[in-house]
Residue, then its C-alpha position, 0 to 999 in steps of 0.5 A: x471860164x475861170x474865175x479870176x480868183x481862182x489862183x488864189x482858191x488853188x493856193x488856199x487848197x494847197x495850203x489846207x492840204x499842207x496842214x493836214x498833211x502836217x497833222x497826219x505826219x506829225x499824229x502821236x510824235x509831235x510835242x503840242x507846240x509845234x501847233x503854235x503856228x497854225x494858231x498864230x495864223x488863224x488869229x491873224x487871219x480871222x482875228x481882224x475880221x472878229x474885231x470888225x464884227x465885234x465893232x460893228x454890233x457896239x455900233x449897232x446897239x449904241x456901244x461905241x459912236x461910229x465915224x460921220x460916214x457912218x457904218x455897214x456890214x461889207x464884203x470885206x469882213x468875210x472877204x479878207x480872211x483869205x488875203x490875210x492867210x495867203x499873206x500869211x502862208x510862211x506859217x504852214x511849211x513852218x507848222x509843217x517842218x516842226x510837225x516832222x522835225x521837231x527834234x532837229x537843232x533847235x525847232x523850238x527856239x527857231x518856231x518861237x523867233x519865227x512866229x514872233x517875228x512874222x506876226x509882229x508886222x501882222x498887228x498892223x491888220x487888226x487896225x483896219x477892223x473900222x474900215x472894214x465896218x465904214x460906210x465912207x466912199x473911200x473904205x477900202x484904200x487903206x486896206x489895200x495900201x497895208x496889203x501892199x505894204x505887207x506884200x512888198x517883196x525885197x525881189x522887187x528891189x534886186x530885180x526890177x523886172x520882177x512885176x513886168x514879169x508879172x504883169x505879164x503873167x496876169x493880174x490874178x496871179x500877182x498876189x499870190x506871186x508877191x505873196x510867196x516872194x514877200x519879205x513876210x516869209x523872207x522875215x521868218x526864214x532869217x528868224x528862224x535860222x537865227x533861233x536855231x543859231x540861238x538854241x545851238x549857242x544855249x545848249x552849247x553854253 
């Protein structure tokens, strides 16, 4: 039998598997800021996970008061780093075609509009450090509503049979599924085609 988060292990391996193909096609040729993110995602997928480490030794040793539920180390601080790189997989193909690409149209100005414009929604993450260290009953719900909000798929809205689909398919895979078609990618796409018309006009200029 399967684990029900097997999808999401497939979909992490893929995408690791991207990245070290990215290294190796991009090995001796690639300028150093086609890394930049690679490091974008690893910041916002390990960064939230820091803070909540870091907010709960202060806790631990007087630093900072916790709330009145009091606090704990859960699963989510070892747990969530996953999600948030799944929620964040637009950052790979973008690492992955500046590793290649470097030199087509205008890679550097279009990777700088993406990046920004993906992680700027992201920082929304970095606030759910107490929840993750909160010994309240509830913790936990405000994590999943900004997952979902981050989820959110313009799909969704011109295809309403979007989620019966699926639905259909399977509960495990609806994350990965509402991740690919989410507006974080679709938000790096425009971006990233409005750096390159951008780079063109101030080269043009």
């Amino acid at each position: 039998m399967f684990s029900p988060e097997w999808p999401r292990y497939l979909a992490l391996t893929v995408l690791l598997l991207l990245v070290a193909f990215g290294y190796w096609a991009g090995r001796n040729r690639a300028p150093a800021w086609t890394n930049i993110p690679l490091i974008a995602l690893a910041v916002l997928s390990i960064g939230p996970s820091a803070c909540a480490v870091i907010l709960y030794f202060s806790y631990k040793f007087g630093l900072i008061q916790p709330g009145a539920p009091g606090y704990r180390f859960r699963s989510f601080v070892y747990s969530l780093p996953a999600d948030f790189a799944l929620l964040n997989w637009a950052f790979v193909p973008l690492y992955v075609v500046g590793r290649i690409w470097p030199h087509a149209g205008s890679a550097r100005h279009a990777m700088w509009f993406a990046v920004v414009a993906m992680s700027l929604p992201n920082f929304v993450l970095f606030g759910l450090a107490t929840e993750m260290v909160s010994n309240a009953r509830d913790a936990g719900q405000g994590i999943g509503i900004i997952e979902a909000v981050l989820l959110w798929s313009p799909v969704q809205t011109i295809f309403p049979g979007f989620v019966a689909i699926v639905d259909a398919v399977g509960f495990e895979y609806f994350f990965i599924l509402s991740a690919l078609t989410g507006f974080l990618p679709i938000l790096g796409l425009v971006a990233w085609l409005l750096g390159q018309l951008v780079g063109r006009q101030a080269r043009t200029t």
